[in-house]
SEDOBA-926851 format. One record per residue (C-alpha): residue in one letter; x, y, z. Coordinates in steps of 0.1 Angstrom, whole numbers, plus 2048, in hexadecimal, padded with zeros to 3 digits. Example, Ala and Ser with C-alpha at 12.3 -4.5 7.8 and 13.67 -1.06 7.14 Angstrom:
# residues 2
A87B7D384E S8897F5847 
This chain:
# residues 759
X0EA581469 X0DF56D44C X0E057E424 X0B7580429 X0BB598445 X0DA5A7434 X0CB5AD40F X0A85BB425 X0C15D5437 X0D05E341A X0AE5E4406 X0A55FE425 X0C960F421 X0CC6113FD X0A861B3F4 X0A162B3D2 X0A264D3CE X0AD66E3E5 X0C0668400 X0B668341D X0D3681432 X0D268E458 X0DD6AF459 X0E76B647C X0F8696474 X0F5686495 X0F2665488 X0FB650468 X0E9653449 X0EE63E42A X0FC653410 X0F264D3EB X1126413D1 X10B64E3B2 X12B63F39F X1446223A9 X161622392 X18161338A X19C60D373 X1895F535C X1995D6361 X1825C9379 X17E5A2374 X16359B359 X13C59E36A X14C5B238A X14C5D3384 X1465EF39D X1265F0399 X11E5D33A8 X12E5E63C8 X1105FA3D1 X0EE5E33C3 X0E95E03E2 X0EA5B63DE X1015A43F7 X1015843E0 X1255783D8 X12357C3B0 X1155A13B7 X13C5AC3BD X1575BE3B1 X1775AD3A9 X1985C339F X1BD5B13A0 X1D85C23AE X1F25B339B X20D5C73AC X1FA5EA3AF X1DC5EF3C6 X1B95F23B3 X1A66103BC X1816193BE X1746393BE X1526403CD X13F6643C3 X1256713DE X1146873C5 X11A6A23DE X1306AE3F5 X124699414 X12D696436 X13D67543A X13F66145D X14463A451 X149621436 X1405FE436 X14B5E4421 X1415BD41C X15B5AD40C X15D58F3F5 X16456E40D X16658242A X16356D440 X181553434 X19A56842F X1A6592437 X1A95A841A X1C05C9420 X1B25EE415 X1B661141F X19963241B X19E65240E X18666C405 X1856903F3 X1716AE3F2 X1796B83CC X1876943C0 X1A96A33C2 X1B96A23E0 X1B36873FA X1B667E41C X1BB65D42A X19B655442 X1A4631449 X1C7627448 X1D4608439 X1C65EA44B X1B85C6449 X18F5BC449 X1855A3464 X18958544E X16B579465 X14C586456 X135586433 X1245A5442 X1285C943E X1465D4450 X1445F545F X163613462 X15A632475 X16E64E471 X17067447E X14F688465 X16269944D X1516A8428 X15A69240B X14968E3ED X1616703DB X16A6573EE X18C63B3E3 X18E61A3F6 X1B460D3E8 X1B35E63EB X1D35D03EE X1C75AF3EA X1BE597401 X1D1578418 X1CD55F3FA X1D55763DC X1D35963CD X1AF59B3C1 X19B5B63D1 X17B5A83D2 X15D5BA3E6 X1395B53E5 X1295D53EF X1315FB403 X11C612415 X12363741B X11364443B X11166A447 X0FC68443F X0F96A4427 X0E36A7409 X0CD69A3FB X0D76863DC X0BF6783BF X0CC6513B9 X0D364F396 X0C2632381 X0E262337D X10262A38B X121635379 X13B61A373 X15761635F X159606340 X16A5E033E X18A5E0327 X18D5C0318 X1A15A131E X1A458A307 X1AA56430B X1C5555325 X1BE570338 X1D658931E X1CA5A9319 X1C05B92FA X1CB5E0302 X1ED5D730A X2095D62F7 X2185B12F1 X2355B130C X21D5BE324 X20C59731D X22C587318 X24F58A329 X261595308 X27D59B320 X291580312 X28A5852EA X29259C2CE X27A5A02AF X2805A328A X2645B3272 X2615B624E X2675DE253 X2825F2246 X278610258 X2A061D258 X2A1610232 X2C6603235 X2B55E4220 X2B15C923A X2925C2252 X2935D6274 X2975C8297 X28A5D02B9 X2A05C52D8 X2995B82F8 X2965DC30C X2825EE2F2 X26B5CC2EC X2665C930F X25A5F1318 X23E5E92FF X24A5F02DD X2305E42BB X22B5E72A0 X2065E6290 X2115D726C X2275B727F X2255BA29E X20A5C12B5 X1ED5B62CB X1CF5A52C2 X1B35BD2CC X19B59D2CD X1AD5872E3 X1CE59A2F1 X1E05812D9 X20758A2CF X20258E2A8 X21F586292 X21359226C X22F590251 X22A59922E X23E58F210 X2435B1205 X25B5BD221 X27E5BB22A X29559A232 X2AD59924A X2CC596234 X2D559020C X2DA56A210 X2B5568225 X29556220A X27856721F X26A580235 X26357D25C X25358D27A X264576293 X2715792B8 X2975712BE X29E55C2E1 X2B85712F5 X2C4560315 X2D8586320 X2AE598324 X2BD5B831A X2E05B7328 X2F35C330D X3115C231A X30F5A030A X31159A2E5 X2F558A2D2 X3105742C5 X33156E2C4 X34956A2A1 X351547297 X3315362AC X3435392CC X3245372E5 X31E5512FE X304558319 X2EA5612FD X2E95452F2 X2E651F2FA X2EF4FE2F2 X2EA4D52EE X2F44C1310 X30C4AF2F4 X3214C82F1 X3464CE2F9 X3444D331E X35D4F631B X33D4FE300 X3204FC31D X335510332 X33652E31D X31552E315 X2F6538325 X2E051A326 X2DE4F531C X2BE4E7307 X2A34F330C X27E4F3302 X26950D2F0 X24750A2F8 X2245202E4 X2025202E1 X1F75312C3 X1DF5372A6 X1EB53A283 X1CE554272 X1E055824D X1F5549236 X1FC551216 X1E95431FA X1F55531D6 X2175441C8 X22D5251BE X21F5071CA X23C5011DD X23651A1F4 X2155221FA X205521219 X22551B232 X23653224C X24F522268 X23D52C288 X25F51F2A2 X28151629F X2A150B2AD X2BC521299 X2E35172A0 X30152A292 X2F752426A X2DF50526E X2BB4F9279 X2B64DE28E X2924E8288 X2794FC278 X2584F6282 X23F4F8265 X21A503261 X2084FE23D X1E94FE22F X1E34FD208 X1C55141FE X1AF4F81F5 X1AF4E7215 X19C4F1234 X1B94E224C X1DB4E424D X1FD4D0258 X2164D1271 X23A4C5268 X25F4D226B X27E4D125B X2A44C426B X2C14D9260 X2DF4CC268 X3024DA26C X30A4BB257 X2F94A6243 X2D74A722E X2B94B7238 X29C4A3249 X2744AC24D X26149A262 X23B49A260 X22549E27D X2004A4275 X1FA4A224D X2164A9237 X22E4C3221 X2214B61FF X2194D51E9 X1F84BD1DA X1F04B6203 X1CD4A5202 X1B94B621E X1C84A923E X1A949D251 X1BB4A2276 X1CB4C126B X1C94E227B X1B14FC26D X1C152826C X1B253528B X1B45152A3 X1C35132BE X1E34F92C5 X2024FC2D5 X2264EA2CF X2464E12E5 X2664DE2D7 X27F4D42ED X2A64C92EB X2AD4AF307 X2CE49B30B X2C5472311 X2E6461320 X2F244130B X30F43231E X32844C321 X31B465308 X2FB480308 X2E847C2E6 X2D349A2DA X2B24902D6 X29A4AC2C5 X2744AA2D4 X2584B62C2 X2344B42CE X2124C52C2 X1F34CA2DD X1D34CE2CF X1BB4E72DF X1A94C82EA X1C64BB2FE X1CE4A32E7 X1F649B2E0 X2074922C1 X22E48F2C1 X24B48A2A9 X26246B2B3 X27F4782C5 X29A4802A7 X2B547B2AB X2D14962A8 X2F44822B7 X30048628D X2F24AB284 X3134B928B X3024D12AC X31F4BF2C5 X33B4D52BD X3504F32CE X3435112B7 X31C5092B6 X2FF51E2C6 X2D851C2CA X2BD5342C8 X29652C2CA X2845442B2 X2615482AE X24355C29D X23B55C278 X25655225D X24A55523D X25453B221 X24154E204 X25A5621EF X24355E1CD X21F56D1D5 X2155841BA X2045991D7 X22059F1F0 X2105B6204 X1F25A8208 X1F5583208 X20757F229 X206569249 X1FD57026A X20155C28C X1F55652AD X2085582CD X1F55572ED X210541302 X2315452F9 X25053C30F X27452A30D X28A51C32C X2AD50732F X2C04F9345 X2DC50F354 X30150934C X30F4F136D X3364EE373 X33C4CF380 X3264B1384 X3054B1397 X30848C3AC X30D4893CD X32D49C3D9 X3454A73F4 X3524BE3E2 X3464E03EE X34D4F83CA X32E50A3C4 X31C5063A8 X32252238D X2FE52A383 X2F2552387 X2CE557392 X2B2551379 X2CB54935F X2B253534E X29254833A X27553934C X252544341 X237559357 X228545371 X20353D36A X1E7544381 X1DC52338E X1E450039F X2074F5396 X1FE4D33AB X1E94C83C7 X1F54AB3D4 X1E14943EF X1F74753E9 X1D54603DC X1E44483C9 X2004413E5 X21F44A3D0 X23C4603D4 X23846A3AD X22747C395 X20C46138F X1EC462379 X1DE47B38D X1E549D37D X1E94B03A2 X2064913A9 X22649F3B2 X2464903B3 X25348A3D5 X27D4863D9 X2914823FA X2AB49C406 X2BE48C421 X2BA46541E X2A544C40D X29344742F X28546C432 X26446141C X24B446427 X22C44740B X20B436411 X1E843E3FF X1DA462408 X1FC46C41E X223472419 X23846F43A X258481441 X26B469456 X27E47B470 X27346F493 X29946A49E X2AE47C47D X2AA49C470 X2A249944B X28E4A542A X27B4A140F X2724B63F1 X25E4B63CF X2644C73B4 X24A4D9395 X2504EB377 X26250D37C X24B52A383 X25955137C X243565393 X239588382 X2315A7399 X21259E3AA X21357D3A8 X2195673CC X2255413C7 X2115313E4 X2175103F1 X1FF4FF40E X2054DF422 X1EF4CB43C X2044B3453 X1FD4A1473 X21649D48C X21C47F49D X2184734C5 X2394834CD X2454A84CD X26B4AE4D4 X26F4D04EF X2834EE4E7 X2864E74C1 X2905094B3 X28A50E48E X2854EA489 X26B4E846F X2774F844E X25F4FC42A X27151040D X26C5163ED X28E5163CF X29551E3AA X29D4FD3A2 X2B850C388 X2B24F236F X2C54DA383 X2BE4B7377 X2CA4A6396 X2AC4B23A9 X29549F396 X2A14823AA X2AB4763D1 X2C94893DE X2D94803FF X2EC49D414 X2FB49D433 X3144B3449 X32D49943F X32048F41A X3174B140E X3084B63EA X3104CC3D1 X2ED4CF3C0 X2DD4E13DE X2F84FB3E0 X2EC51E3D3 X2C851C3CA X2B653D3D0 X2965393E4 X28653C40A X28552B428 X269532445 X27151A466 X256518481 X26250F4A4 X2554EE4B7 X24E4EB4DC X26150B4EA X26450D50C X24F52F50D X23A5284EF X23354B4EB X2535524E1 X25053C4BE X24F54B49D X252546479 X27954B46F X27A55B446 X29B553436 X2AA558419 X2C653E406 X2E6547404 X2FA5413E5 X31752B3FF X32550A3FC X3134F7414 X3074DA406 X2E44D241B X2C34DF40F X2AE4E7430 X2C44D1445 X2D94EF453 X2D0518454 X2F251F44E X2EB52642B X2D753F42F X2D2560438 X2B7566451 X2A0589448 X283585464 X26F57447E X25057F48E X22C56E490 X2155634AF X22154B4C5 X21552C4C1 X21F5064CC X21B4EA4B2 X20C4CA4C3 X20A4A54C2 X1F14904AF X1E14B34A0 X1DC4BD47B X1E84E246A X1EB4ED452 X208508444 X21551A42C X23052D41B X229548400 X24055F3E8 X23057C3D9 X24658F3BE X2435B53C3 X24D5D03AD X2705D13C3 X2725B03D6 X2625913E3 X24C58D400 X24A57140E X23356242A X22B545441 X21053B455 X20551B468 X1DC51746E X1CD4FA482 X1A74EE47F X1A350E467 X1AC52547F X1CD539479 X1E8530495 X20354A486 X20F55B46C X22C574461 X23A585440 X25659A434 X2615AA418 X2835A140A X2855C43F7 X29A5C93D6 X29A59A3D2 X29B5963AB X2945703B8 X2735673A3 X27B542395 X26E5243AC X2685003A2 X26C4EF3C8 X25E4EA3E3 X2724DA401 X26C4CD427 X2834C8442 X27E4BD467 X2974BD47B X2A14A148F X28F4964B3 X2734B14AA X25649D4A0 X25547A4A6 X26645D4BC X2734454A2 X28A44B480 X27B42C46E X265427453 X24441245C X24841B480 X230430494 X2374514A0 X253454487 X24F47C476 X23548F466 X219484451 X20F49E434 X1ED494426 X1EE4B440B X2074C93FD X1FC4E43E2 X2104FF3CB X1FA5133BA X2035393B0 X1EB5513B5 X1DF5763AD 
């Protein structure tokens, strides 16, 4: 049926006023909706309303995310009715299934469930009709969970049929009311760490609510269960921002400190207080982190090593009454160690100009201190710094600690970079830091950030004050590693806990999409490029324009690429699709024999590179990495009998990647049966969702467009949420006649592979 025919049936259904429904109620009567409501954060132009206008257009829908929860909407007859069906046409309905379930209720109290928890056809744009036993309802709750790609609900129209009384069709329909969201998709009636994972800071305010003399503190748990405060620290009812307002009139952190902050305090622990913020003497400890130069005994206490703190942000206020010296300037990030600086990253803008600079300042543990300008400069008589950066615009800076090897030694190197809101760059040169005295036994980092004031002398305290507004905000290192990450035979585990590392929320979006265009195994000019590295042997990859072959015709072996580390939240699914072609040869009885998994990287540097592993040359680096595995099956003997394999890695010393199952713990198998065949193209994929208590994860394998099998399980209570690889394994005489590169029928031939992470 076309949407001319469609849009002409519901005009009949959905006429304007009364409703006179059949009363013997023999047959099915459309039964006026006189409110569609929800809980308000319905995506912005698809509201409920545009569930019953009777329009079957694809804009005319409503579009709720789960994020976690289901999303309900609740239907009112006007009347108690007798109700028989409900049909529903949902949003891309005939690409992909949504799931939902039906209850209805006679006094909007207590309800039954009329259609139990199910999937729509996935094959149809039209109305989709569910008939149930007549039973008298007047309110009426479809409960969506999301769909096969993601976890919007998205449905563009309903129809009630039965019969009862008659009901005068309102002028307009009820709906609810849109809360706002503000920009980057924060919202504004939320309290900050419900934006931000504050999981992993503390914040100091100018407040002396206990009046012992010094400024208060919030810690991790209390932060991160929604604590503000709506004088520092608070949401941005305009744009969901995290506002940071500190005044020089309040309280300072101790007697030697001269300026006020509302600041947030890294904590690598996230609310385990079981370890110390810090230790006496600058001993590190797992709160805390520090330079790739140091003492190795150092690294191993501590909880991380570099690191970069990344922000976008807006700075709204600063002070413009005082000493010349100081007007105009707050520190909006740092690096604090023990007692010292290695930098303070500097806003300022004199009252008389319209933009302001960027610059920081070098402490070091020794020595003089350095400032280095970036855009204008720190002079107090500053002419009007043409490319500065006006109060309320929008920029974002990196600051990043990264050791560069010179011979036999790590050197510090300090890395500063500004991004304009037009995507423009401007960085720093490296500093240098080998002579700043950070390379020592009894040293410790911290990244801070917010607003530090550096006004002590305005005659109006408590008005004259700053205020900055972060809308990205997020630091990560690289974990502590005992031992060295090259190829090895030594089997020792590597000593790194789960998630060690403070990764930020994943972003909803395309991490890459890679269709090997520019026929190169890295992360080219193309911004979708991905880098491409070997697992087994140098001979696993064979590159040419638009494909990337895995080379396994005789050998079993692997390849892998790896992206920047994403921390799933609850509702989130980390979704990665790939399209291959299989070659003129198909091995028989190949059980599990082509693997795809997805790993927390662990900040392992040795993954950004080729790393051979064998039974007999095992490595190190692969050993312990949380993440999945799904394995189809190739050419069974009774095809019907293959399914997709979910497994879990297992924190053992095996020293392969994908090359053995060993290492892992298998949870499930199930999915049609299906046989993979020569010369043909699929398409598959592997998805993690993060639930409130676990990860789901999911595989499926389609062919021409049309779904071959799938299967999911739910690995319930998995605190696993960090991934930043993707890896492929075939093992050996599965697909393929030949093990050599520029050889026909030699492996696999991927012509896309995507990561994107998804609603």
């Amino acid at each position: 049926m076309n949407k001319l025919s469609i849009s002409a049936s519901l005009a009949l259904l959905l006429c304007s006023g009364a409703v006179s429904a059949n009363n013997a109620c023999d047959a099915n009567t459309p039964l006026t909706i006189i409110s569609a409501t929800d809980d308000g954060l319905f995506e912005e132009t698809h509201g409920p309303d545009k569930l019953i206008d009777g329009k079957l257009e694809a804009d005319s829908r409503w579009s709720n995310q789960s994020q976690g929860d289901p999303k309900i909407v609740l239907f009112d007859l006007g009347a108690v009715q007798t109700l028989k069906s409900f049909s529903i046409a949902w949003h891309k309905g005939d690409s992909r299934w949504s799931e939902f379930s039906l209850e209805a209720s006679v006094d909007g109290k207590e309800y039954k469930e009329i259609v139990a928890r199910k999937k729509s056809s996935g094959a149809t744009l039209e109305l989709e009709k569910h008939d149930f036993s007549a039973l008298p309802a007047q309110f009426i709750k479809l409960v969506g969970n999301g769909n096969e790609s993601n976890d919007w609900n998205s449905i563009v129209e309903v129809v009630a049929k039965g019969c009862g009384v008659p009901v005068e069709k309102p002028a307009a329909a009820v709906v609810t009311e849109r809360k706002g969201t503000g920009i980057f998709g924060l919202h504004t009636d939320r309290p900050p760490s419900e934006n931000f994972d504050l999981s992993g800071w503390y914040v100091t305010t100018p407040a002396d609510d206990n009046g012992d003399g010094k400024s208060d503190s919030v810690y991790e748990n209390e932060l991160a269960a929604g604590w503000t405060d709506s004088r520092f620290f608070y949401t941005d009812p305009a744009t969901g921002g995290m506002v940071f307002r500190s005044t020089p009139a309040g309280a300072k952190t101790s007697k030697n400190t001269k300026y006020t902050r509302t600041e947030l305090r890294g904590m690598l622990r996230k609310g385990n207080e079981s370890i110390a913020t810090r230790l006496e003497g600058g001993v590190p400890n797992k709160n805390n982190w520090v330079f790739s130069s140091a003492p190795k005994s150092a690294q191993l206490q501590a909880g991380g090593v570099d690191g970069v703190l990344k922000a976008t942000l807006a700075v709204n206020q600063v002070t413009r009454l005082g000493k010349a010296y100081q007007v105009g300037r707050v520190i909006i990030g740092q690096i604090h160690g023990k007692d010292d600086e290695p930098i303070r990253l500097y806003y300022r803008k004199l009252p008389k100009n319209k933009f302001g600079s960027i610059y920081f300042a070098h402490e070091p543990a020794t020595g003089k201190e350095k400032w280095i300008e970036i855009i204008g400069g720190r002079s107090d008589r500053l002419a009007n710094p043409a490319d500065g950066i006006a109060i309320d615009e929008l920029f974002s800076y990196e600051i990043e600690v990264k050791g560069k090897p010179e011979g036999d030694k790590i050197i510090p190197m300090l890395h500063v970079k500004i991004i304009r809101d037009d995507g423009s760059e401007v960085s720093a040169e490296p500093y240098d830091m080998r002579a700043s005295g950070f390379n020592v036994e009894n040293e410790f980092m911290f990244f801070k950030a917010g607003a530090y004031s550096q006004n002590n002398t305005s005659p109006e305290p408590e008005t004259d004050f700053d205020k900055v507004i972060f809308y990205k905000l997020d630091y990560s290192h690289s974990p502590v590693v005992a031992g060295e990450m090259a190829v090895s035979s030594s089997t020792k585990a590597i000593a790194v806990p789960v998630n060690q590392a403070a990764v930020a929320p994943a972003v909803t979006g395309v991490v890459f999409d890679d269709s090997f265009n520019d026929g190169g195994r890295d992360d080219g000019a193309d911004k979708m490029d991905s880098n491409w590295w070997t697992t087994t042997n140098s001979s696993a990859l064979e590159i040419a324009k638009g494909s990337l072959g895995l080379v396994s015709g005789g050998s079993g072996r692997g390849i892998r690429t790896t992206f920047p580390a994403q921390n799933l939240t609850v509702g989130q699914t980390l979704n990665a699709t790939f399209t291959f072609t299989t070659p003129a040869t198909i091995g028989s009885k190949r059980d599990s024999a082509f693997r795809i998994a997805l790993y927390d990287k662990l900040g392992r540097a040795a993954l950004e590179s080729d790393q051979s592993a064998s039974s007999k040359k095992p490595n190190m680096a692969y050993d312990g990495l949380p993440g999945y595995m799904i394995d189809f099956d190739v050419a069974l003997k009774d095809p019907s009998k293959a399914n997709i394999n979910i497994r879990k890695h297992k924190d053992t010393n095996q020293g392969r990647l994908l090359g053995t199952t060993k290492g892992y713990k298998e949870l499930a198998a199930g999915g049609s049966g299906y046989e993979i065949l020569a010369q043909t193209t699929y398409t598959g994929s592997i998805a993690l969702k993060k639930l409130t208590n676990g990860i789901q994860v999911s595989g499926s394998l389609r062919q021409g467009g049309k779904l071959v099998t799938e299967f999911s399980h739910v690995d319930a209570g998995s605190v696993v949420n960090n991934f930043g690889m993707l890896a492929f394994h075939v093992n050996s005489k599965t697909f393929g006649s030949s093990k050599k590169k520029d050889t026909p029928d030699n492996g696999i031939d991927f012509s896309n592979v995507k990561v994107e992470i998804l609603k």
